[in-house]
KOLVEX-789935 format. One record per residue (C-alpha): residue number from 1; residue in one letter; y, x, z. Coordinates in nm, 3 decimals. Example, Ala and Ser with C-alpha at 12.3 -4.5 7.8 and 13.67 -1.06 7.14 Angstrom:
BEGIN
{n->1&res->A&c2->-0.450&c1->1.230&c3->0.780}
{n->2&res->S&c2->-0.106&c1->1.367&c3->0.714}
END
This chain:
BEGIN
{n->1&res->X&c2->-4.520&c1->-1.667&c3->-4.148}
{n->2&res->X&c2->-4.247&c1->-1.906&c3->-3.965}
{n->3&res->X&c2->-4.526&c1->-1.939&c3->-3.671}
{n->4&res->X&c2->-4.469&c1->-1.523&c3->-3.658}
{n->5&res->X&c2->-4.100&c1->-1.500&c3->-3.709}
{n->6&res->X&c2->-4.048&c1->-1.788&c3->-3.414}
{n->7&res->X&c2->-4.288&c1->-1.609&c3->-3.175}
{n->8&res->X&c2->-4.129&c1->-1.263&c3->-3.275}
{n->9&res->X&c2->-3.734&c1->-1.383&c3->-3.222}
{n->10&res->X&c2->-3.854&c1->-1.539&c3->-2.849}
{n->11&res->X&c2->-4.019&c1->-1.240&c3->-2.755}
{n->12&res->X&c2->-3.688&c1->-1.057&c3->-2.878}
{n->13&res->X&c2->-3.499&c1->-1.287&c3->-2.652}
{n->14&res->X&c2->-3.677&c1->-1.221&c3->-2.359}
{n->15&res->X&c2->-3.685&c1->-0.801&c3->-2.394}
{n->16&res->X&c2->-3.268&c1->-0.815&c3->-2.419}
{n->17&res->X&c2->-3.093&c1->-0.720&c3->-2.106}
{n->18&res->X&c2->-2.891&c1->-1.030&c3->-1.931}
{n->19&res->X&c2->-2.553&c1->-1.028&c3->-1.927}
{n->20&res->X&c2->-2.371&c1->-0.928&c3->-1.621}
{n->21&res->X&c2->-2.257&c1->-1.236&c3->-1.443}
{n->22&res->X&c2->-1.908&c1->-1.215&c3->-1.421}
{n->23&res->X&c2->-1.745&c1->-1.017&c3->-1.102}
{n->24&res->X&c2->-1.511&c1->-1.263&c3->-0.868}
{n->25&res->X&c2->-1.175&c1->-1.178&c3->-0.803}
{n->26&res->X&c2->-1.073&c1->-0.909&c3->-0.609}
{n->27&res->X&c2->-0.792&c1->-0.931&c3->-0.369}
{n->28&res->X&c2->-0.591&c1->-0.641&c3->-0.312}
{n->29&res->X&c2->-0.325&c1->-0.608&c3->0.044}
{n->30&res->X&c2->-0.139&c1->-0.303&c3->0.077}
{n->31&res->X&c2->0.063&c1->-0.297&c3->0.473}
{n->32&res->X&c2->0.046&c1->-0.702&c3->0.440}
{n->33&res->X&c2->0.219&c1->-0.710&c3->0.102}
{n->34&res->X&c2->-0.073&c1->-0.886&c3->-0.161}
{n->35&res->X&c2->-0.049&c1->-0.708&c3->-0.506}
{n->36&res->X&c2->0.039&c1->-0.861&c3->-0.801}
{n->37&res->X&c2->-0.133&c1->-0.616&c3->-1.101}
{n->38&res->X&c2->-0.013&c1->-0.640&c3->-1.442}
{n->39&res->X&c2->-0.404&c1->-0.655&c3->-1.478}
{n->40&res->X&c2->-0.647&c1->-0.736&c3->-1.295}
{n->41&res->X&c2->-0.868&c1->-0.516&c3->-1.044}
{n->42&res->X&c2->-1.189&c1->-0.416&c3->-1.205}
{n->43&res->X&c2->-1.565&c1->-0.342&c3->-1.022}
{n->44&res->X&c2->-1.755&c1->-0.062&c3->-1.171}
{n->45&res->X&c2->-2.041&c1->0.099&c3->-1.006}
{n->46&res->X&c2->-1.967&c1->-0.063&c3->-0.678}
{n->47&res->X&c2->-1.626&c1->0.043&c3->-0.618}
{n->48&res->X&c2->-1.251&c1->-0.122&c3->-0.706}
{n->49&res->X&c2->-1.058&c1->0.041&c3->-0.968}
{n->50&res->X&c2->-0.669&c1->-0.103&c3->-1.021}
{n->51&res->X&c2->-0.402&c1->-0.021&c3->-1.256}
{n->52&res->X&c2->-0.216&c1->0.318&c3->-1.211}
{n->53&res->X&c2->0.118&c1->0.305&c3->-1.119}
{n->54&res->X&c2->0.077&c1->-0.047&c3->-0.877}
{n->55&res->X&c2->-0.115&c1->0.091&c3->-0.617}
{n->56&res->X&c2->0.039&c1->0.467&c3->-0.620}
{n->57&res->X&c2->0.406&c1->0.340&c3->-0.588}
{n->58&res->X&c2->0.325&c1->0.082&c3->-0.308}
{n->59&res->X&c2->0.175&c1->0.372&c3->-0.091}
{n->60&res->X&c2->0.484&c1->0.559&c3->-0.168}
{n->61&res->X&c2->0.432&c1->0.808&c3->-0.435}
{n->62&res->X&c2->0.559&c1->0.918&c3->-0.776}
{n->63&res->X&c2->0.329&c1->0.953&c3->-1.078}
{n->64&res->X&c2->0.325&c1->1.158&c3->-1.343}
{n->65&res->X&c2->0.045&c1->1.054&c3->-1.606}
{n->66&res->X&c2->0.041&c1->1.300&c3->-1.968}
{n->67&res->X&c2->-0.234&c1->1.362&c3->-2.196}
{n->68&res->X&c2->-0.531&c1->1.221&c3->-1.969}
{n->69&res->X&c2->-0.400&c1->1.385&c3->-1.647}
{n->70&res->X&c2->-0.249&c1->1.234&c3->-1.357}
{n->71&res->X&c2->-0.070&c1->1.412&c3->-1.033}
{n->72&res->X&c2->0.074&c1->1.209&c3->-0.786}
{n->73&res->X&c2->0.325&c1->1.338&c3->-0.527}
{n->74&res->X&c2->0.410&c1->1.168&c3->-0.175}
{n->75&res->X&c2->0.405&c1->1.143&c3->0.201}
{n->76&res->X&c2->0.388&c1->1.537&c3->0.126}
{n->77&res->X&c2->0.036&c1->1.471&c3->-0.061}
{n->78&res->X&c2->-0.026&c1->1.627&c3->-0.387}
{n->79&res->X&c2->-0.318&c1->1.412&c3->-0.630}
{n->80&res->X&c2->-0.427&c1->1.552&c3->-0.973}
{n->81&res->X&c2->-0.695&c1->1.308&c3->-1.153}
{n->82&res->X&c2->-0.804&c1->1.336&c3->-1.538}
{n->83&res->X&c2->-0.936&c1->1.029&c3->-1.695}
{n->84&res->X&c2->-1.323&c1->1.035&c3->-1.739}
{n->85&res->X&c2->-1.369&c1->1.305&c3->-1.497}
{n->86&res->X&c2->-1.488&c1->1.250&c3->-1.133}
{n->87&res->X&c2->-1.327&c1->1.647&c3->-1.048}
{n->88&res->X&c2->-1.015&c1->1.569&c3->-0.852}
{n->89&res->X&c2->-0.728&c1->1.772&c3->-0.613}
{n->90&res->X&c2->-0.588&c1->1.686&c3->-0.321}
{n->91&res->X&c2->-0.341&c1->1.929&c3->-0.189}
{n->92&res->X&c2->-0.465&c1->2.189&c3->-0.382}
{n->93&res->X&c2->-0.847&c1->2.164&c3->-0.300}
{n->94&res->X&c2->-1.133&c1->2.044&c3->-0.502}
{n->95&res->X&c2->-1.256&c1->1.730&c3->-0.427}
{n->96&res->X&c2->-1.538&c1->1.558&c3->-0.575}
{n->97&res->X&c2->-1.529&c1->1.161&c3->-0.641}
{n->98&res->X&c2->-1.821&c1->0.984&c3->-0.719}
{n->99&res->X&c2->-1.650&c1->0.763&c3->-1.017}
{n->100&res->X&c2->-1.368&c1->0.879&c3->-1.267}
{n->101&res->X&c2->-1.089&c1->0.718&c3->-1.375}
{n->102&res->X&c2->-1.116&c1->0.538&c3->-1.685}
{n->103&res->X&c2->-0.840&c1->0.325&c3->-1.923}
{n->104&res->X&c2->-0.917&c1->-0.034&c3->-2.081}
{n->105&res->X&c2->-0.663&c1->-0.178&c3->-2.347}
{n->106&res->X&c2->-0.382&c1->0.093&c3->-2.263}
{n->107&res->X&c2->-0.456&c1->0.028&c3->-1.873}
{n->108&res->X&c2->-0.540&c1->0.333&c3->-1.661}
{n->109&res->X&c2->-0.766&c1->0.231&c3->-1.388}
{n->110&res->X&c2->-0.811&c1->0.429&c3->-1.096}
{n->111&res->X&c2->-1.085&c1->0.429&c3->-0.789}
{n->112&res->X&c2->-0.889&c1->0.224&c3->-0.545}
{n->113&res->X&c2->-1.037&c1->0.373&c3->-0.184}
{n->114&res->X&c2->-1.030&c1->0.762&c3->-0.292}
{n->115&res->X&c2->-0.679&c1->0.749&c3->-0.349}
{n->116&res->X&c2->-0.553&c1->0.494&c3->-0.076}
{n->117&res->X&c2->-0.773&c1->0.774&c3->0.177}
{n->118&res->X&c2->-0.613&c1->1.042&c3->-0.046}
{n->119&res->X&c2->-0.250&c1->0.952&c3->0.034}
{n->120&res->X&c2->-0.370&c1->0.913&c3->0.406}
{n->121&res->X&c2->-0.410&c1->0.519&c3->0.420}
{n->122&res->X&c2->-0.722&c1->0.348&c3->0.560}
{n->123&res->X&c2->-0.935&c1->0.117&c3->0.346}
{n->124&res->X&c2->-1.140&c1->-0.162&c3->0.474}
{n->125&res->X&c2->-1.320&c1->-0.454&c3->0.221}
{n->126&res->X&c2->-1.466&c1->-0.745&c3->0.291}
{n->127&res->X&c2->-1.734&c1->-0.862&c3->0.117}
{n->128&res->X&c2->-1.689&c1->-1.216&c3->0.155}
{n->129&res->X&c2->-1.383&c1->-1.260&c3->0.009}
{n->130&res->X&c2->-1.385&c1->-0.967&c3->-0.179}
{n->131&res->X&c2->-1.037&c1->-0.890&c3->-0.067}
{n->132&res->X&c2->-0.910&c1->-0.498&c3->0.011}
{n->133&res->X&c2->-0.684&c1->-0.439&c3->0.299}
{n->134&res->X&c2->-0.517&c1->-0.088&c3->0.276}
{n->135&res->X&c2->-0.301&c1->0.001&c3->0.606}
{n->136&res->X&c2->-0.075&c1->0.287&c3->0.605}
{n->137&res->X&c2->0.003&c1->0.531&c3->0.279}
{n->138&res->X&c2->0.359&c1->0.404&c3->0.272}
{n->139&res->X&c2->0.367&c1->0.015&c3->0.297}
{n->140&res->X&c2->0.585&c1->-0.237&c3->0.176}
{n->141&res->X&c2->0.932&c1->-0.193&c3->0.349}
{n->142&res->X&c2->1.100&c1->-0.496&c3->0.513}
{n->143&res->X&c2->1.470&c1->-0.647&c3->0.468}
{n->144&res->X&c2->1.744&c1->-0.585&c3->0.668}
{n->145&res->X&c2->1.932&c1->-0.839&c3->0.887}
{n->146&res->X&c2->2.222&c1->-0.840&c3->0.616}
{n->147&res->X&c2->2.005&c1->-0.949&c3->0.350}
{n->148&res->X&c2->2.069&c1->-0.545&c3->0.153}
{n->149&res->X&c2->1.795&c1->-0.315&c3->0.065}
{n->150&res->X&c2->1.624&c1->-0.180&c3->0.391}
{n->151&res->X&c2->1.759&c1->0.193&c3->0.466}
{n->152&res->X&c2->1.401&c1->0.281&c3->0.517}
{n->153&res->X&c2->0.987&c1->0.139&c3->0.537}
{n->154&res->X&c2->0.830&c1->0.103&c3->0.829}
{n->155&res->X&c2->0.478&c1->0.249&c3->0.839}
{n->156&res->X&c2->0.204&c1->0.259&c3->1.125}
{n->157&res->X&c2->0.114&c1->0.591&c3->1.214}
{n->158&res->X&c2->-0.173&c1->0.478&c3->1.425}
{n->159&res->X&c2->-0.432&c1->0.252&c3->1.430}
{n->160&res->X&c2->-0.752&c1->0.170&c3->1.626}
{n->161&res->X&c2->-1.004&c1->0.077&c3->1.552}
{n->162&res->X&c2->-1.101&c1->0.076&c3->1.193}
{n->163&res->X&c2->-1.424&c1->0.115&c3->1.015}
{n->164&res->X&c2->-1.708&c1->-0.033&c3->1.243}
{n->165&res->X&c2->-1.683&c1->-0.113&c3->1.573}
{n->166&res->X&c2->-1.998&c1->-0.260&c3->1.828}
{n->167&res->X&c2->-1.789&c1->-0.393&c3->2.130}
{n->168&res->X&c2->-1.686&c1->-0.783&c3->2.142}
{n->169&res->X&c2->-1.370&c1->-0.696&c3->2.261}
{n->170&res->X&c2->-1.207&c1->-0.373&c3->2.146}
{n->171&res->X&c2->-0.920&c1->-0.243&c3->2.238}
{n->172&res->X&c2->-0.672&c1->-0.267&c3->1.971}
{n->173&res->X&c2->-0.418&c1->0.023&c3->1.907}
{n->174&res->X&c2->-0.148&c1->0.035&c3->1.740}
{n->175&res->X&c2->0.201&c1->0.233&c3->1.658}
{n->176&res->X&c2->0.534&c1->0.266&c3->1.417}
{n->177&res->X&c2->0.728&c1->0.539&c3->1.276}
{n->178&res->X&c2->1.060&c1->0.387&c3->1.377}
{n->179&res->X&c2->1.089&c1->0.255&c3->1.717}
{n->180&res->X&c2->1.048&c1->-0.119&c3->1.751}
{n->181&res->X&c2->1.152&c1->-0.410&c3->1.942}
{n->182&res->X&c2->0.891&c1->-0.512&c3->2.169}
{n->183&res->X&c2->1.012&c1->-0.861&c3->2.217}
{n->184&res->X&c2->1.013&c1->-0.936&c3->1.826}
{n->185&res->X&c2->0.627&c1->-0.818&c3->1.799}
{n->186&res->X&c2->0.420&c1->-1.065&c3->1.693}
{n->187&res->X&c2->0.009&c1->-0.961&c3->1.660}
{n->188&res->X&c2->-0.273&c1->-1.177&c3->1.515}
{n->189&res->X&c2->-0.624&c1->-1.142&c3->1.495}
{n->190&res->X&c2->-0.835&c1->-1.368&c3->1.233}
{n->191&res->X&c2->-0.488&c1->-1.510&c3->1.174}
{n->192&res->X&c2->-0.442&c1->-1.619&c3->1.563}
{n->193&res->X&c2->-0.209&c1->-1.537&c3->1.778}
{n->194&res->X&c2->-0.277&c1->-1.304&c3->2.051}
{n->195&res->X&c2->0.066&c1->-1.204&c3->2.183}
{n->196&res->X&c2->0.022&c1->-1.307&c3->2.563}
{n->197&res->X&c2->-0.195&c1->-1.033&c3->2.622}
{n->198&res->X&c2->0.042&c1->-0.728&c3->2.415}
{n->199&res->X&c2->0.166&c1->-0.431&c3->2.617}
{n->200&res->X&c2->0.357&c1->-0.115&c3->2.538}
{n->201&res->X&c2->0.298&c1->0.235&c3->2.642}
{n->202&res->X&c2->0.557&c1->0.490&c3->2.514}
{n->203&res->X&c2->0.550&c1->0.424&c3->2.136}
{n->204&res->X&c2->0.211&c1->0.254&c3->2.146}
{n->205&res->X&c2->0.109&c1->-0.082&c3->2.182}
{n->206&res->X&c2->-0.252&c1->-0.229&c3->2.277}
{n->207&res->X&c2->-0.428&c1->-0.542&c3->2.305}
{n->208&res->X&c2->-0.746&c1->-0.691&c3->2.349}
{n->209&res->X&c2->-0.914&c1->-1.039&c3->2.188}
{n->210&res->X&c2->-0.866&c1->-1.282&c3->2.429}
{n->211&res->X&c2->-1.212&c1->-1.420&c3->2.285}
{n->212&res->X&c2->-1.555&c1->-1.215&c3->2.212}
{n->213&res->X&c2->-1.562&c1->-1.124&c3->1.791}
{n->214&res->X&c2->-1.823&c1->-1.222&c3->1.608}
{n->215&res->X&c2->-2.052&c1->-0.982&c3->1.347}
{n->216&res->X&c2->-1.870&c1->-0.932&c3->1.056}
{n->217&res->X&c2->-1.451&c1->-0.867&c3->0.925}
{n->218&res->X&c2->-1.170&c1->-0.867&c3->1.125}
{n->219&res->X&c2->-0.829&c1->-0.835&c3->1.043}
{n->220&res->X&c2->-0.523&c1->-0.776&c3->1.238}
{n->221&res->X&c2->-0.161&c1->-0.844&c3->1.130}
{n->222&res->X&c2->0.156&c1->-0.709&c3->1.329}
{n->223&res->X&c2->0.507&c1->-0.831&c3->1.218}
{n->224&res->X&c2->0.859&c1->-0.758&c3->1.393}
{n->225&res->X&c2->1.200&c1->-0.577&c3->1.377}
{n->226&res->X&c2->1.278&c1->-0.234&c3->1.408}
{n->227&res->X&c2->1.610&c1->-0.145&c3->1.633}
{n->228&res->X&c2->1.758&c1->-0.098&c3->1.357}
{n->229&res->X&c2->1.686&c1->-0.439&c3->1.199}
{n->230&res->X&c2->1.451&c1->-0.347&c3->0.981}
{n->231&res->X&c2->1.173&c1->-0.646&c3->0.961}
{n->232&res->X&c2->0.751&c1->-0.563&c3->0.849}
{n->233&res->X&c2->0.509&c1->-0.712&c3->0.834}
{n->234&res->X&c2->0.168&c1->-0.512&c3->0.831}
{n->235&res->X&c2->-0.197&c1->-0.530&c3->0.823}
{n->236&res->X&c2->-0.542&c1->-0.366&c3->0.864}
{n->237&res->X&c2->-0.937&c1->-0.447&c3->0.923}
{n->238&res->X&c2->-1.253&c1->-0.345&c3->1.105}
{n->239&res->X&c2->-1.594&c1->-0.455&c3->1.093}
{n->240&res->X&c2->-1.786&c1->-0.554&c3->1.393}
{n->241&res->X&c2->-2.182&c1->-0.486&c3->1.386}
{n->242&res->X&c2->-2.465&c1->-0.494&c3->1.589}
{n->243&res->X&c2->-2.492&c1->-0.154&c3->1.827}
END
């Protein structure tokens, strides 16, 4: 009777389902500025969900979250969400996400990339690190040369490339919403400095890597001053693979 029991409980053992290993620490940068969540970022189904209001306000918009429903207004963007529901609006038409919302402990967690694209930011991730760089949406703003709040945040309008590129050496794009002061520009790529080889044209600024990029993430970083003496300090990725 023990010899059964024993051979019953170890075939028990090995019919249960593993546990999930746990998920590594995700990394989340918003226009250079790394976020701080009250908790963490969680992985479900292959995608980064973060707490509400964090990511929302740092892209620039207002929340209003009742009875399982949120709608989120800014940069002239209108967001309606319901928790447990993968039915959303943006600006009025239907869109379809392919995870819902969802709250843990009195957190509501929302899908990280459908609403950084939603408020018109671009999303790139990198695997390695498992670190999310969001560029645009409404970034962090910069202080002023007297120390006081900054009149105003400095966001890129545009920016090339992102997603995947299959050149060594693309040509990098770049521009503001305010104008900026060309000699304070300072632009890194993999964290290296690359200014020798900046130039303007009208608003726009473009460089290439002085050196050929390898397969994988890339990330470029742009800091300076405005005219008005307003400072930033911004960020975005793209992925190089083979064409």
């Amino acid at each position: 009777m023990k010899r059964l029991f024993t051979v019953a409980f170890a075939t028990a053992l090995c019919a249960a389902p593993l546990a999930a290993p746990a998920q590594s620490a995700v990394t989340v940068i918003v226009n250079g500025q790394t976020m701080n969540f009250a908790q963490p970022p969680i992985v479900r189904a292959g995608r980064v969900f973060v707490p509400l209001r964090g990511v929302f306000e740092q892209l620039g918009a207002t929340v209003v979250y009742a009875n399982g429903q949120i709608n989120a207004t800014g940069r002239g963007r209108t967001i309606s969400l319901t928790i447990g529901s993968t039915q959303a609006t943006v600006d009025g038409q239907p869109q379809t996400m392919d995870v819902a919302p969802f709250i843990v402990t009195d957190t509501t967690f929302v899908p990280l990339r459908f609403i950084s694209q939603a408020l018109g930011a671009s999303v790139n991730w990198n695997d390695s690190t498992s670190t999310v760089t969001i560029a645009g949406g409404g970034g962090p703003g910069g202080g002023s040369g007297g120390g006081g709040p900054a009149p105003y945040r400095v966001q890129l309008v545009s920016v090339s490339p992102t997603g995947t590129v299959y050149g060594t050496m693309p040509a990098i794009h770049f521009g503001f919403d305010h104008r900026v002061r060309f000699e304070t520009l300072r632009v890194r790529i993999d964290g290296r400095n690359v200014n020798s080889g900046l130039n303007q044209s009208g608003r726009g600024f473009y460089i290439s890597p002085p050196w050929p990029l390898a397969f994988g993430d890339h990330s470029v970083r742009v800091t300076g001053t405005t005219f008005d003496g307003v400072t930033f300090d911004l960020s975005w990725g793209f992925k190089r693979v083979p064409g």
